[in-house]
C-alpha positions as CSV (number, residue, x, y, z in Angstrom):
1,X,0.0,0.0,0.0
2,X,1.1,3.5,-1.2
3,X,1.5,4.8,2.6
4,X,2.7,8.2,1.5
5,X,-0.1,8.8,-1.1
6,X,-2.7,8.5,1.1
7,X,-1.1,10.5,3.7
8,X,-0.5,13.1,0.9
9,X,-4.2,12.9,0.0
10,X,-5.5,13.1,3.7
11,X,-3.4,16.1,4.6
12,X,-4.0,18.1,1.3
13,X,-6.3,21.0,2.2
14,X,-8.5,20.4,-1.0
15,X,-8.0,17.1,-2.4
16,X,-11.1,15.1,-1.7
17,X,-10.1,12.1,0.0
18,X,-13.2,10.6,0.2
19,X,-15.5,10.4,-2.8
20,X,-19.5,9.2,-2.7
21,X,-20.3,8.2,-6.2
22,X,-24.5,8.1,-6.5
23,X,-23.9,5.5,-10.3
24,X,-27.7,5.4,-10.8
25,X,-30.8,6.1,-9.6
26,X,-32.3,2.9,-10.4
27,X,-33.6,0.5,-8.0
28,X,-35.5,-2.4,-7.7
29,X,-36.4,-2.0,-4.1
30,X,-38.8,0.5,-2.6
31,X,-37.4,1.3,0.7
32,X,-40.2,3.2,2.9
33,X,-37.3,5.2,4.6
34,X,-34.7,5.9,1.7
35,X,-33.6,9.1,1.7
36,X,-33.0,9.2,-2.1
37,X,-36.6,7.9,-2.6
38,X,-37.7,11.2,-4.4
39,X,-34.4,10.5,-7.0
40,X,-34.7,6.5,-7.7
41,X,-36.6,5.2,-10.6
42,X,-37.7,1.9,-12.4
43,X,-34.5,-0.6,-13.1
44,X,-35.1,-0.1,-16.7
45,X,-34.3,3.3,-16.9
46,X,-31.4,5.4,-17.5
47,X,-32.3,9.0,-16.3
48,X,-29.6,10.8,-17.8
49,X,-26.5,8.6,-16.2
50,X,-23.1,9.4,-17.2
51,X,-21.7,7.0,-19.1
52,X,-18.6,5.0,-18.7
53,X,-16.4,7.2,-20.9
54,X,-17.4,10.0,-18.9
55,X,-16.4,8.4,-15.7
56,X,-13.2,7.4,-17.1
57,X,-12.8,11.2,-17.6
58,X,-13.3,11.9,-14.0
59,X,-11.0,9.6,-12.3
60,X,-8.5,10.7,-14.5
61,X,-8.7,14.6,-13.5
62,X,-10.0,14.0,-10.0
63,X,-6.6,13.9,-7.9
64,X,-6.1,10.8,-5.7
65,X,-8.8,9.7,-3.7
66,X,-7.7,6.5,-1.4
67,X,-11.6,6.1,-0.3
68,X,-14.6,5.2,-2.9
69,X,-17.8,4.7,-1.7
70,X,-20.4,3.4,-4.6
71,X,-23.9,4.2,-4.1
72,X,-27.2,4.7,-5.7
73,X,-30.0,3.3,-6.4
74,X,-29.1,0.1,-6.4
75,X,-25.4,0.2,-7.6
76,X,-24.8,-3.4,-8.8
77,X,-27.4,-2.6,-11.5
78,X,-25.1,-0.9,-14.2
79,X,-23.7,-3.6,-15.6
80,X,-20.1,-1.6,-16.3
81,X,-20.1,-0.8,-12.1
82,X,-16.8,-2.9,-12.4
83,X,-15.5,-0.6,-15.3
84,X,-16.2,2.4,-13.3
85,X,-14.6,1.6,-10.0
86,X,-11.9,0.2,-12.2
87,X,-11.0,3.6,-13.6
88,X,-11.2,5.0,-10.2
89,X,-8.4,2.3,-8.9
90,X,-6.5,2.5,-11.8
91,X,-6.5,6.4,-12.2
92,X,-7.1,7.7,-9.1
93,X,-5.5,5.6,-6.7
94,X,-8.4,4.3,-4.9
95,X,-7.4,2.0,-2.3
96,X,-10.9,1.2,-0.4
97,X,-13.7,0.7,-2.1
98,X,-17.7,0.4,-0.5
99,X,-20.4,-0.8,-2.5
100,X,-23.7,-1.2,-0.4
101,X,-26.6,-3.2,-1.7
102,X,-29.7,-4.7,-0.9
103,X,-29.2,-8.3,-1.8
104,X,-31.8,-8.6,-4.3
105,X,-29.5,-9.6,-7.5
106,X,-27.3,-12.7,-5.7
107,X,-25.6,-13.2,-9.6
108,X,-24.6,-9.6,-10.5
109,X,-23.0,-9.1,-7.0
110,X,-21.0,-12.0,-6.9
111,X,-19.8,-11.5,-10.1
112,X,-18.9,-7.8,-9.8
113,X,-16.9,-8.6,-6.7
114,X,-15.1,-12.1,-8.0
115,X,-14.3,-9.4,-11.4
116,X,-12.5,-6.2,-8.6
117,X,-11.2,-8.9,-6.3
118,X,-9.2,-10.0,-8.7
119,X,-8.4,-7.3,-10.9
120,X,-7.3,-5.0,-8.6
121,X,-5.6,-7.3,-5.8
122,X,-4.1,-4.1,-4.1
123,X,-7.4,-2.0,-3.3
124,X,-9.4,-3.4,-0.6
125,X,-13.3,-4.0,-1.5
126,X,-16.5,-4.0,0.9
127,X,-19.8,-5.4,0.5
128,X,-22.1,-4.3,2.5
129,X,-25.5,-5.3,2.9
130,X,-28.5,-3.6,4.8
131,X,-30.9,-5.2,7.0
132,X,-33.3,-4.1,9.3
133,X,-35.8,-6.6,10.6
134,X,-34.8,-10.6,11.1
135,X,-38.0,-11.7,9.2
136,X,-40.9,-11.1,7.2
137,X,-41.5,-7.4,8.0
138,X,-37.4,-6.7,6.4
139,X,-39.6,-7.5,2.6
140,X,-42.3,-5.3,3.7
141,X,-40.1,-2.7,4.8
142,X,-37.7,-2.7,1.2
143,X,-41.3,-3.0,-0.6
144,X,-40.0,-6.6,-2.5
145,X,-40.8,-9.8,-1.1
146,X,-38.3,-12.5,-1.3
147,X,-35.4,-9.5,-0.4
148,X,-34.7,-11.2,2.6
149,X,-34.0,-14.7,1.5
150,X,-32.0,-13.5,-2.0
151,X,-29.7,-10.8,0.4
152,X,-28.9,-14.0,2.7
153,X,-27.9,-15.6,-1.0
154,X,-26.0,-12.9,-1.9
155,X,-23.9,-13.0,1.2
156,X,-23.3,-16.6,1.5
157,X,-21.5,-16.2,-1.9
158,X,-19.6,-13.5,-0.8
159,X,-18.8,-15.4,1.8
160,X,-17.8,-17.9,-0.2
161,X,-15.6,-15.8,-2.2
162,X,-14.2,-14.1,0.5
163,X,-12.3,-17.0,1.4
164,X,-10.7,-17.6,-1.7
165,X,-9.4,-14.1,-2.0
166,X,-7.3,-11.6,0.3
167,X,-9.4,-8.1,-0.2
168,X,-12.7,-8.5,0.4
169,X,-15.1,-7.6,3.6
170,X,-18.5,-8.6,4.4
171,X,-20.4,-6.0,6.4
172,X,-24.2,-5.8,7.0
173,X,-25.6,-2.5,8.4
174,X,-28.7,-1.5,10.1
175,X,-30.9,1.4,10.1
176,X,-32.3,2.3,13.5
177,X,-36.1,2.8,12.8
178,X,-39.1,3.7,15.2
179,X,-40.2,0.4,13.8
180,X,-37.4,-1.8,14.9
181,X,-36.3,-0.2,18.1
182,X,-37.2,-3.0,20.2
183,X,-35.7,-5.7,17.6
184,X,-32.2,-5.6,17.8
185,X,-31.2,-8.5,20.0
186,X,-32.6,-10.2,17.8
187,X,-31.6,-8.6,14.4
188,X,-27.8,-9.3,15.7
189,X,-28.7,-12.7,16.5
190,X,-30.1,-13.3,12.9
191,X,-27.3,-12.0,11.3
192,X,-24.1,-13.7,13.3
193,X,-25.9,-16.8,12.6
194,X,-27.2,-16.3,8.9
195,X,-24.3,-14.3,7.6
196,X,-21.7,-14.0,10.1
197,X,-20.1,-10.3,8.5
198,X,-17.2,-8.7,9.5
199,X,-18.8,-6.1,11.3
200,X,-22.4,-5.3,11.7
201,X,-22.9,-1.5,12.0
202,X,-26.1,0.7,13.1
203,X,-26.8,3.8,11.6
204,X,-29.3,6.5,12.2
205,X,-32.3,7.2,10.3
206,X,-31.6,10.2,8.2
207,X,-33.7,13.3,9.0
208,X,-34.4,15.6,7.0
209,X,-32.1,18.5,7.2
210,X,-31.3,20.7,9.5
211,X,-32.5,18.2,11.6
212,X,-30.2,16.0,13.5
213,X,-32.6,13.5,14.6
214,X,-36.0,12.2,13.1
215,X,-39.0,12.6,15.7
216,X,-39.5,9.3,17.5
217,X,-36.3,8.3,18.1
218,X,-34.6,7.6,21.6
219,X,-31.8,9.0,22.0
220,X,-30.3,6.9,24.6
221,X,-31.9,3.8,23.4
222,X,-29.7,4.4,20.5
223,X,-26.3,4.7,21.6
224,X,-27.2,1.8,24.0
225,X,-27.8,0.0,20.9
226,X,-24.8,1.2,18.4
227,X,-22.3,0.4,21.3
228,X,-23.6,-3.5,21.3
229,X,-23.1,-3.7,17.6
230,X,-19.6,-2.0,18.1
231,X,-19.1,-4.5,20.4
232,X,-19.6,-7.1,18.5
233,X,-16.9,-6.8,16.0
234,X,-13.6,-7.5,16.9
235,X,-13.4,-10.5,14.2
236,X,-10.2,-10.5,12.1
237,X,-10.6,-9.5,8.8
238,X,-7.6,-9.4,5.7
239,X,-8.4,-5.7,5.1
240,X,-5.0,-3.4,5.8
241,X,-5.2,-0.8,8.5
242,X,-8.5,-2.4,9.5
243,X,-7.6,-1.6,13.2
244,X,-7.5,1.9,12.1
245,X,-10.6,1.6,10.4
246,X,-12.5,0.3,13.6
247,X,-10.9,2.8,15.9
248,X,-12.3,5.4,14.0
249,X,-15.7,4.0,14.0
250,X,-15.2,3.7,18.1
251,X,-14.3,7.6,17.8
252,X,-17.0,8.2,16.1
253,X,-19.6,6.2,18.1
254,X,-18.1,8.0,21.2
255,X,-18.5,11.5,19.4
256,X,-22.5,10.8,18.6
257,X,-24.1,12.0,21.6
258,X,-22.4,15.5,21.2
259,X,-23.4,15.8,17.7
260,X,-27.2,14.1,18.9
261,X,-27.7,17.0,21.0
262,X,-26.4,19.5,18.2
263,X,-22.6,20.1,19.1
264,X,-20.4,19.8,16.5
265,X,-17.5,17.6,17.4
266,X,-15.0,19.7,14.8
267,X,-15.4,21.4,11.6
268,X,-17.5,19.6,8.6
269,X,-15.2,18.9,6.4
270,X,-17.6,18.3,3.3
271,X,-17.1,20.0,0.2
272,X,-13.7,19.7,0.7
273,X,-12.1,16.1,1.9
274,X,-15.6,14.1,1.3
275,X,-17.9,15.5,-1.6
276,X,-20.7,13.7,-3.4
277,X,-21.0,13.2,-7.0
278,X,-24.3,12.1,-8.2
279,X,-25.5,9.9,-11.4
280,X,-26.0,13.1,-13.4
281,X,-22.6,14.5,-12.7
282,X,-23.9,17.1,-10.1
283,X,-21.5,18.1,-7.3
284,X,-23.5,18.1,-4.0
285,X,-21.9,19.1,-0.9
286,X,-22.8,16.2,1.1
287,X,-25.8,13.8,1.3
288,X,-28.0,15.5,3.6
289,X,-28.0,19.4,1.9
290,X,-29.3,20.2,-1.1
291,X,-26.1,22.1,-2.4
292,X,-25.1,21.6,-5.5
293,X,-21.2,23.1,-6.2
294,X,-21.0,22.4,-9.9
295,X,-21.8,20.4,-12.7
296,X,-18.9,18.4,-13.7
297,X,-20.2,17.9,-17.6
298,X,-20.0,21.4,-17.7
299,X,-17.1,21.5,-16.0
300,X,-14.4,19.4,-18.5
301,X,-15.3,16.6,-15.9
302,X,-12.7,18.4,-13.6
303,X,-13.9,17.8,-9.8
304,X,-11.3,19.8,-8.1
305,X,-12.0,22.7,-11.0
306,X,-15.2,22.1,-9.4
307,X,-14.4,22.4,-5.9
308,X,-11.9,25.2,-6.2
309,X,-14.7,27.7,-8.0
310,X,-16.0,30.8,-6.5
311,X,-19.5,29.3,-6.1
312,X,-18.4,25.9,-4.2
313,X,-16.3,28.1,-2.2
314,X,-19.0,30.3,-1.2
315,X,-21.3,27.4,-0.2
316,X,-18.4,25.6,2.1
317,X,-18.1,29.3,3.8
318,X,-21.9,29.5,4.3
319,X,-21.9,25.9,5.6
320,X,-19.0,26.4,8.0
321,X,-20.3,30.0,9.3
322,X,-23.4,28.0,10.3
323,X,-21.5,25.6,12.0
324,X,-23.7,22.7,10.8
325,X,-23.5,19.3,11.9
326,X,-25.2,16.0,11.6
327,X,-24.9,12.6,12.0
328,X,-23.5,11.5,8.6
329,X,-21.5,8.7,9.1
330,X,-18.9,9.1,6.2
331,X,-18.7,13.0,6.8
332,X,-17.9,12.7,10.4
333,X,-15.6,10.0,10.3
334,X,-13.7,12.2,7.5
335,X,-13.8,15.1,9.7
336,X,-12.1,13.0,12.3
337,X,-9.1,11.4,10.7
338,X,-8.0,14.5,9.1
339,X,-8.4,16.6,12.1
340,X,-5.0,16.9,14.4
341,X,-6.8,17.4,17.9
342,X,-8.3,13.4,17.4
343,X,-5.3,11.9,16.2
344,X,-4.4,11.0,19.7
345,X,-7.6,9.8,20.7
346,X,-7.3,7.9,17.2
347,X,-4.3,6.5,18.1
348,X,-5.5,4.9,21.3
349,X,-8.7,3.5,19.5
350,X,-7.2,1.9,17.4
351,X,-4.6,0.4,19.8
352,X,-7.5,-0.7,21.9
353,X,-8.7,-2.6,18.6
354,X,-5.7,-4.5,17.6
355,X,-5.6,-5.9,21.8
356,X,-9.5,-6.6,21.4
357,X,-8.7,-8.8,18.0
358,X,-5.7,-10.4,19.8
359,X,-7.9,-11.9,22.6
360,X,-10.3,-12.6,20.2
361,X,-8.5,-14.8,17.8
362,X,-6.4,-16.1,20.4
């Protein structure tokens, strides 16, 4: 791993380190909480996607970004998906790659992960999968029946897969409903049996903004919760600097309750270190605002031309003199690790996690 590179891209003042790529917005799931909901359309159509070649343009002008996180839609619909993070590997020295996905199309994910696993044995790929009920009512939810049963498919391949190759992860994350507040114990218990991940996260239910948290949620029955699925990975897994990578989450975690109760933990870095491209080649400033900070095919596909403009400037300002804050996972984790006053507090996370693997696998 290219140590020094992602160092250089971390500590570079505006040089995105962490890019959110929104690939379509077609889905075959109708998820009754999805915060794109008002973007996603029918499986068979387009919707004005950029195209491969146009990708190919981006990650070639883009600057090196270490951390790719694929969304959508349902990414593993485009059938070039392994194309486009290829070019992203290949040209913009993408080292970690996410692709989420709701299980529904067992064949295209395996293959898409068997065809970057090994083409690219030095970036380090993540499937995660999201589940939120241990029966039944996790169809109704997602609007398909059968999504259960074909996610459980999906991961028992990757599973499968994982064991023949050296860079993959199988995560499975949970969104923390009104509906399933009281279902966790056995949500956890569903999935260490049925799937056995990695790591099995919990994430908030996304408000709408400025709101930090949707009406009906406990507070503390949250963090009680997040802190048990914490807890429960300290599993080995092949991907390098993982320790780091669960230290932060820890940090994070630890971090929530400030930013719960509207206390910023540090300053939001998005716009700047994490930025959000979506399917039409829209910069937004993050996943929760409606900002956008240019339009890349009308920018020569140049993100950081993008990103450096008067107008993307003007919004970061705007957003900074507000002091916002939310509960974004990937923006507060990015706000974190390139912030010096946590790198301490990093530092003894993820110390913390390499001793908790230790006694584990010993």
């Amino acid at each position: 791993m290219n140590l020094p590179g992602l160092l250089a891209s971390y500590l570079a003042p505006r040089q995105p380190s962490f890019l959110v790529l929104f690939v379509t917005a077609r889905c075959n799931a109708r998820c009754d909480f999805c915060f794109y909901a008002d973007h996603t359309t029918a499986p068979s159509t387009g919707n004005g996607e950029l195209s491969l070649d146009e990708y190919a343009m981006i990650s070639e002008r883009c600057g090196r970004i270490p951390y790719l996180l694929v969304s959508g839609g349902e990414p593993v619909l485009r059938g070039d998906l392994a194309e486009i993070v290829g070019n992203f590997v290949r040209n913009a020295g993408a080292r970690f790659v996410t692709i989420p996905s709701n299980g529904l199309s067992p064949d295209r994910t395996e293959a898409l992960f068997r065809d970057l696993t090994s083409a690219h044995p030095g970036c380090h790929f993540r499937a995660a999968f999201s589940i939120d009920f241990p029966d039944g009512r996790h169809d109704v939810s997602r609007g398909v029946p059968g999504c259960l049963p074909a996610l459980v498919e999906s991961a028992e391949r990757i599973n499968r897969l994982k064991r023949s190759v050296g860079n993959l992860t199988l995560d499975v994350v949970t969104v923390y409903l009104p509906a399933n507040a009281g279902e966790h114990e056995a949500l956890r218990d569903f999935v260490r049996r049925s799937i056995a991940p990695d790591n099995h996260e919990l994430h908030l239910l996304r408000p709408e903004w400025p709101a930090v948290t949707v009406p009906g949620i406990d507070t503390d029955a949250f963090l009680r919760e997040v802190a048990l699925y914490r807890g429960g990975s300290v599993r080995r897994e092949s991907r390098a600097l993982s320790p780091l990578f669960r230290g932060l989450n820890a940090l994070y975690i630890a971090n929530l309750r400030s930013i719960m109760h509207g206390r910023p933990v540090t300053r939001c870095t998005a716009g700047r270190k994490i930025t959000v491209v979506d399917e039409t080649g829209k910069v937004r400033l993050c996943e929760f605002r409606t900002d956008v900070l240019g339009d890349l095919r009308t920018n020569d596909y140049d993100l950081r031309r993008v990103l450096r403009g008067e107008e993307a400037s003007e919004i970061v300002k705007g957003m900074r003199r507000s002091r916002c804050s939310c509960t974004w996972e990937c923006s507060v984790s990015t706000d974190i690790v390139t912030s010096p006053r946590f790198y301490p507090a990093l530092l003894a996370a993820t110390v913390r996690q390499i001793r908790a693997t230790r006694r584990t696998s010993g």
